[in-house]
C-alpha positions in Angstrom: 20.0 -2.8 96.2 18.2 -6.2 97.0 20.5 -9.2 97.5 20.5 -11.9 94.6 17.5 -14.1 94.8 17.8 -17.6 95.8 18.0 -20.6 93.4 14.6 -21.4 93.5 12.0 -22.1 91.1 10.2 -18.7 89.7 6.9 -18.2 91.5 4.5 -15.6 90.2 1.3 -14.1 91.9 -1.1 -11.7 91.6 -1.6 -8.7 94.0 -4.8 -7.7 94.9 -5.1 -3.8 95.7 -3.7 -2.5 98.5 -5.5 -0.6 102.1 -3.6 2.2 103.0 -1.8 1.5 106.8 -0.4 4.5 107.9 -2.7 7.4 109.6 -5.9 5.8 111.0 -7.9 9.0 111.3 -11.7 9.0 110.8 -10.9 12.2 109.1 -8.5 10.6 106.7 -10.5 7.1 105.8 -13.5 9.2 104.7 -11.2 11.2 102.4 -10.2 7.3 100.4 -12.5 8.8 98.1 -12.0 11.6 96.4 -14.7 14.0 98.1 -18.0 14.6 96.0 -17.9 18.9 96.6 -14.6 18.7 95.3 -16.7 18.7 91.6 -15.4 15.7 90.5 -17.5 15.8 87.4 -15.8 18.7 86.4 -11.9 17.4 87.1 -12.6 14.3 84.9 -13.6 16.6 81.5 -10.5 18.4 82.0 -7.9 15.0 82.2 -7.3 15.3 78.4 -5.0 12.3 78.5 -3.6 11.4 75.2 -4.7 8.1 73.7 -3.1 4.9 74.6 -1.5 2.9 72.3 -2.5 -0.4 72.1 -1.2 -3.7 73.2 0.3 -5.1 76.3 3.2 -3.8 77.7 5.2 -5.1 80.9 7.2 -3.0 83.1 10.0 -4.8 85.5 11.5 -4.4 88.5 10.1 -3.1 91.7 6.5 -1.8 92.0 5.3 0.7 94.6 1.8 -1.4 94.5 -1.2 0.0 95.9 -1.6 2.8 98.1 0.6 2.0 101.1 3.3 1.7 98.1 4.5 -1.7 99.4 7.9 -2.2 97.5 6.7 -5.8 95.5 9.5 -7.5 93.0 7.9 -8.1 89.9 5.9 -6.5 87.5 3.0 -4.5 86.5 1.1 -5.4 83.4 -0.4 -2.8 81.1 -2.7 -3.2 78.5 -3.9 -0.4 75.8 -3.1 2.4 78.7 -4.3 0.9 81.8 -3.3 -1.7 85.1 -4.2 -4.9 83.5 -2.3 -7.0 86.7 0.7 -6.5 89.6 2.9 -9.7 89.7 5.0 -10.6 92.4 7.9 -12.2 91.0 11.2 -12.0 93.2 13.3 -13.3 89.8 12.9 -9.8 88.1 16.3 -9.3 86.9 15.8 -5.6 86.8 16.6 -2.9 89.4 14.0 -0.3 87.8 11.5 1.2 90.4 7.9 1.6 89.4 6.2 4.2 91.1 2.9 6.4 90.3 2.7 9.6 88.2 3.4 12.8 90.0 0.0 15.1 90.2 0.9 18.3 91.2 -1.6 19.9 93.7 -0.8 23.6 93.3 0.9 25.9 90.6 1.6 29.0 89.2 2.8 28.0 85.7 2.2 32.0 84.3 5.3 33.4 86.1 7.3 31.0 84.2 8.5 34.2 82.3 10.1 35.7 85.2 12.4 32.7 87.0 14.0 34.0 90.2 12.8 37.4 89.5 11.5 37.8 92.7 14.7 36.2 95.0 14.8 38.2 98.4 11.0 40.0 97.7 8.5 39.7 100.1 5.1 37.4 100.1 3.2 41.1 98.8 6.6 42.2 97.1 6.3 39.1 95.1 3.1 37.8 94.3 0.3 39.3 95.6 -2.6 40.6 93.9 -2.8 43.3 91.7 0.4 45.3 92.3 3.3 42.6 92.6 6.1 42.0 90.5 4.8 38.3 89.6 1.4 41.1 88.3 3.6 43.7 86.5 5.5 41.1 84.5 2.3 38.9 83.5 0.7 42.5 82.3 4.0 43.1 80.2 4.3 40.3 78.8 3.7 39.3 75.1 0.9 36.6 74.5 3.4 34.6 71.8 6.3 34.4 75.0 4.2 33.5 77.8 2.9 31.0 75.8 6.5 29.8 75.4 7.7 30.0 78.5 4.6 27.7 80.2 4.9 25.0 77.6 8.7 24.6 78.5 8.1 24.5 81.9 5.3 21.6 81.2 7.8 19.9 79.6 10.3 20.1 82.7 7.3 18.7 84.6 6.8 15.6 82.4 10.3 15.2 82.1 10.3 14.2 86.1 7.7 12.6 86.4 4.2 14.9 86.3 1.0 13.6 85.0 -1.3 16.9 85.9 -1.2 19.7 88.0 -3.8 22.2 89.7 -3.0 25.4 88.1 -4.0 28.9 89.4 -4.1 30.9 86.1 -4.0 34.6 86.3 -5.5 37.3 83.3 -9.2 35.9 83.1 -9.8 34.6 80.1 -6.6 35.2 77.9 -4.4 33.5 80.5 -6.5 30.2 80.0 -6.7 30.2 76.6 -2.8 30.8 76.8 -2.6 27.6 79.3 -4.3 25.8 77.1 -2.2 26.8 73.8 0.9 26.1 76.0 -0.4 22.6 77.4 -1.7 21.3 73.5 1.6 19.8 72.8 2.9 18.6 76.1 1.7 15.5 77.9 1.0 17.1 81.2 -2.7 17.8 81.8 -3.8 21.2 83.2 -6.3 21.6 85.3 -7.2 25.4 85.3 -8.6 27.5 88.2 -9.4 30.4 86.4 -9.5 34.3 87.8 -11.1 37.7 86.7 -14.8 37.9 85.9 -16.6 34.4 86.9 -17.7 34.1 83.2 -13.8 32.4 82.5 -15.7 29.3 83.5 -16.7 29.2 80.3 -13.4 28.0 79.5 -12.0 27.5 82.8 -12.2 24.0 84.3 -12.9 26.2 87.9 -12.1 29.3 89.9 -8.9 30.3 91.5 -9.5 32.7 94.1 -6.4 34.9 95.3 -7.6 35.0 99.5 -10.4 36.2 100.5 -8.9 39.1 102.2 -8.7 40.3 98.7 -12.4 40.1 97.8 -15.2 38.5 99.2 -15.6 36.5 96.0 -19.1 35.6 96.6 -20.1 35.9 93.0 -17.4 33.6 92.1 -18.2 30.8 94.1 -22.2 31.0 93.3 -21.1 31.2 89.5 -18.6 27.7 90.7 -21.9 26.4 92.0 -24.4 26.7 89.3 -21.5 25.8 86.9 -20.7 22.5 89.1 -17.4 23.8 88.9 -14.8 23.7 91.7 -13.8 26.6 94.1 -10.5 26.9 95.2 -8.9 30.1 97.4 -5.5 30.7 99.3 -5.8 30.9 102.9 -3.3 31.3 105.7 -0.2 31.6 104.0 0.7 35.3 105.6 -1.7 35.1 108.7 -4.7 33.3 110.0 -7.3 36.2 109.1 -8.3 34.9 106.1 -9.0 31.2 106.8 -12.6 31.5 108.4 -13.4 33.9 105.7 -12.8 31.3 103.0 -13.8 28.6 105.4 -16.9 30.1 104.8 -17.1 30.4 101.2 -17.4 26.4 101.2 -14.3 26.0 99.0 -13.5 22.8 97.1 -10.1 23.3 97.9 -7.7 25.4 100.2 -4.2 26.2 99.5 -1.5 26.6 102.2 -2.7 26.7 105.2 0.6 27.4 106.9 -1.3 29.4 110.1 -4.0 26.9 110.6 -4.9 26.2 114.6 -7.3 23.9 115.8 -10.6 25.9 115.4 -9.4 25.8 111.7 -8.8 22.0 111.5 -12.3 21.5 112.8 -13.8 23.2 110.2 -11.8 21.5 107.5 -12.8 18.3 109.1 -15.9 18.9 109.3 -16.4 20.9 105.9 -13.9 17.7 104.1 -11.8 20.3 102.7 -8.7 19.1 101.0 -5.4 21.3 101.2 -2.7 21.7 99.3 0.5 22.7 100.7 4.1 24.0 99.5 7.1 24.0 101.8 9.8 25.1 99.3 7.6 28.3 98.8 6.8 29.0 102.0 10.0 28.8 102.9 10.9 31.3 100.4 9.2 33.7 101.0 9.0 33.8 104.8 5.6 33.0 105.5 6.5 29.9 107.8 5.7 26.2 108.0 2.2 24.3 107.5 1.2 22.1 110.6 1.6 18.9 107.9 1.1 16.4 111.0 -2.1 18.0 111.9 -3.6 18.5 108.3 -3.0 14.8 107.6 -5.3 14.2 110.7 -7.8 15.7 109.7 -8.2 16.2 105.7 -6.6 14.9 102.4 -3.3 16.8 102.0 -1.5 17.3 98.2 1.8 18.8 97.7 2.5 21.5 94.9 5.3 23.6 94.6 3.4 26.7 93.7 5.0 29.7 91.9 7.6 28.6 89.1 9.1 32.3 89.8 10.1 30.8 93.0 11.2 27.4 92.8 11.3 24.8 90.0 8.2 22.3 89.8 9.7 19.6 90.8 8.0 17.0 93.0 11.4 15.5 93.7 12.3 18.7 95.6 9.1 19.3 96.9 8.9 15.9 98.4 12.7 15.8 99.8 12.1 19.1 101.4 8.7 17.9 103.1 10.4 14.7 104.0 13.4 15.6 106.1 11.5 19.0 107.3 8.2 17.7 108.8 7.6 14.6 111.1 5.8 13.0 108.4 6.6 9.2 106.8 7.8 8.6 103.4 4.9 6.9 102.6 3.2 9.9 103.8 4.6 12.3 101.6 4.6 9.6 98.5 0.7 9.6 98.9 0.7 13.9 99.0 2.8 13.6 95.9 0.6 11.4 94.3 -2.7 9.7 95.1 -3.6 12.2 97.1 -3.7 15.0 94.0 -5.3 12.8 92.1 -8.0 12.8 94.5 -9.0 15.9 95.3 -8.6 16.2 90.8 -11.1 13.2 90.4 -7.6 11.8 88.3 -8.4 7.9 87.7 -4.3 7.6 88.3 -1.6 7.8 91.5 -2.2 4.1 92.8 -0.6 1.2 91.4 -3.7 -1.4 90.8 -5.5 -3.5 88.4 -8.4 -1.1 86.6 -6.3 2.0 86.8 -4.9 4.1 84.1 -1.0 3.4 83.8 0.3 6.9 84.3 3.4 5.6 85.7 7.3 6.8 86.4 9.9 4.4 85.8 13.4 5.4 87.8 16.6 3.9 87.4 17.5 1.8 90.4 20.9 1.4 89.7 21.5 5.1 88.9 25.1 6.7 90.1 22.7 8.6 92.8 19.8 5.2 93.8 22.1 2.2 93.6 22.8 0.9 97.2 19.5 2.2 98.3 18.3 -0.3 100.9 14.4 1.3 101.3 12.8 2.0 97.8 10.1 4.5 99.1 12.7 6.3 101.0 14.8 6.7 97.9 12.2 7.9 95.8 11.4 10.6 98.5 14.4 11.8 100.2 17.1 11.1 97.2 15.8 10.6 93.8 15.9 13.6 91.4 14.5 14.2 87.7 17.9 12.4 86.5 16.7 9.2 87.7 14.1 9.3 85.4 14.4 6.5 82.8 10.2 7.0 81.2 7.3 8.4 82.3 4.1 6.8 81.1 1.1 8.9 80.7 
C-alpha cells in the first residue's frame, strides 16, 4: 500500500505513451510491432469484440500505463470502449490496480471435457496426435457436451482477466464450428488455428499444426499462404528434431520451444518468429524448461497455458510460475502475459495508452491477499489470483 499523500493541492497530468525499458535487443525493438508474416489482416477479422457502450467512464487508482507498466496514481479515462487519456493524479483515493487484459498466447480449450484426465501420462500418453487420450476423448465426445464444457471454461478465462486467446482446435471443421458455438455467448474472443484438411480455413481464422514430425504439412502452409492466413506448429517441446523442420515451413508462429539452442534462435531471429511458451505444461508433463532468457533476446515471447486437461487457464498461474522459475523481470513476464499476445494476434489491446481499446482488468488493491503490497507489478505477477478480480473490461 502507498503511504497517504501529502496535503497538497491536487495536480493532474496527462501521460504520454510509454517506451518499453527493459531488454534492449535489436531482436526485440524490431518486434514493437506486431510482425507483418504474422497475418495480421487475418487476426483483426477474428477480434469479434462486443460493442462498447457509450459514454465516458473513469477508472481510479493505479494504472500500469504504457508498455513498461510504470505504476502511475491516477486514472485512465475511457470513452465509448477506448483510451480516451492516462492522468496522473497522486490524490486517487482508491487502491484499485489497473492493468491490461490478459491475451492468452496458446490453448487447447477442446480437452476441456476431460480435466486432469491425463495426471501422471506422458507427453504421447497424453496428448499427442492421433492416438492419445486427449484424441480418444475428443472422438467420444458428444457435440452438445463439448460445446459445454469450452464455453465454461471461457467463462473461467474472462472471469480472471482474459480478453482472447490463440486456440489450437482439433476435429477439422466440426471442432471450429463447436469453438465458435461455445465462444458466441462469452466475452473472450477466440482466435482459431484450425486442423484436418487445409480447407477448415474456410472457417478457421488459421492453421494449427501438431509438429512437423507428424507430417510435413506443406499443403497446409501453401493453403495459409494463398488464404493470407497464419501458420502456426509445435516445435521442440519433446526434442529438438522437429524445430528446423518447422523452421523451415516459415511459420507465423512457434509454440514451446523448450529445446531451442543457438542455431535455433538464429533462425527465429532472423525469420522474426514469435513463440509462445507454457511452463506449467511443460512442467507437467516432463518435457523440461524453455530457455525464456534467450527467447526474449531474440524474438517476441507470449505466455499460454496450453492444454485445459492439464492445468487451468489461468494467466495468474502461468505468470507466477514463470516469474519465480525463470530469471526473467516482472515486467518481463507482464509484457508475455499481455502486450506481447496481442501482438503476435494483431489485438489493438495489452497497453495502457490514449487511442487503444479499453480491454482492461481492474484488481482489488486492498484484497485480504494484495493489501501491503509495496511493488504493484510484482503483485500482479507473483501474488495476485482470479479472486482479486473486482471487473474486467472488454
Amino acid at each position: 500500500m502507498r503511504p497517504p499523500a501529502p496535503p497538497t493541492p491536487m495536480a493532474t497530468t496527462r501521460i504520454p505513451p510509454y517506451s518499453a525499458t527493459t531488454r534492449k535487443s535489436t531482436q526485440e525493438r524490431a518486434c514493437a510491432t506486431p510482425p507483418q508474416s504474422v497475418g495480421t489482416r487475418a487476426f483483426e477479422n477474428a477480434y469479434r469484440s462486443p460493442v462498447p457502450s457509450a459514454g465516458m467512464t473513469e477508472l481510479a487508482g493505479t494504472v500500469l500505463a504504457g508498455d513498461a507498466f510504470e505504476p502511475t496514481r491516477g486514472r485512465v479515462v475511457i470513452d465509448d470502449g477506448r483510451i480516451d487519456a492516462v492522468e496522473e493524479d497522486t490524490h486517487v483515493d482508491s487502491e484499485d490496480i489497473i492493468l491490461p487484459a490478459f491475451v492468452n498466447a496458446h490453448t487447447h480449450l477442446g480437452d476441456s471435457i476431460a480435466k486432469e484426465a491425463a495426471v501422471g501420462l506422458s507427453l504421447d500418453d497424453a496428448v499427442a496426435p492421433p492416438n492419445s487420450l486427449k484424441h480418444r476423448r475428443l472422438a467420444a465426445a458428444d457435440d452438445d457436451d463439448l460445446v459445454a464444457a469450452m464455453r465454461h471454461t471461457l467463462t473461467f478465462m474472462h472471469q480472471t482477466g482474459t480478453v482472447a486467446c490463440l486456440d489450437f482446435r482439433e476435429s477439422g471443421r466440426p471442432g471450429t464450428e463447436a469453438l465458435r458455438a461455445a465462444a458466441d455467448t462469452v466475452d473472450v474472443t477466440p482466435f482459431i488455428f484450425g486442423s484436418g484438411d487445409p480447407d477448415v480455413l474456410d472457417i478457421a481464422d488459421g492453421y494449427g499444426a501438431s509438429g512437423a514430425n507428424d507430417n510435413d504439412f506443406a499443403d497446409e502452409r501453401a493453403a495459409c499462404t494463398r488464404r493470407d492466413a497464419p501458420f502456426a506448429i509445435h516445435a521442440g517441446e519433446p526434442d529438438a528434431t522437429d524445430i528446423h523442420p518447422a523452421l523451415d515451413l516459415e511459420p507465423d508462429l512457434l509454440v514451446h520451444m523448450v529445446h531451442a539452442e543457438d542455431t535455433h534462435l538464429t533462425r527465429v531471429a532472423d525469420q522474426s518468429v514469435p513463440i509462445a511458451v507454457c511452463p506449467r505444461a511443460n512442467t507437467v508433463l516432463d518435457v523440461g524448461d524453455a530457455p525464456i532468457p534467450a527467447l526474449l533476446d531474440h524474438t517476441t515471447v507470449a505466455l499460454g497455458t496450453d492444454n485445459v486437461m492439464l492445468n487451468p487457464p489461468s494467466m495468474f498461474r502461468e505468470m507466477a510460475t514463470t516469474a519465480k522459475r525463470f530469471d526473467v523481470s516482472a515486467t518481463d513476464v507482464l509484457r508475455m502475459a499481455t502486450t506481447a499476445g496481442a501482438e503476435i494476434a494483431g489485438l489493438d489491446c495489452g497497453v495502457i495508452e490514449p487511442g487503444r481499446r479499453a480491454a482492461l482488468v481492474v484488481l482489488d488493491g486492498d484484497s485480504h491477499n494484495l493489501r501491503n503490497a509495496v511493488d504493484p507489478v510484482q503483485a500482479v505477477v507473483r501474488r495476485a489470483t482470479g479472486l482479486d478480480v473486482k471487473r474486467v473490461l472488454t
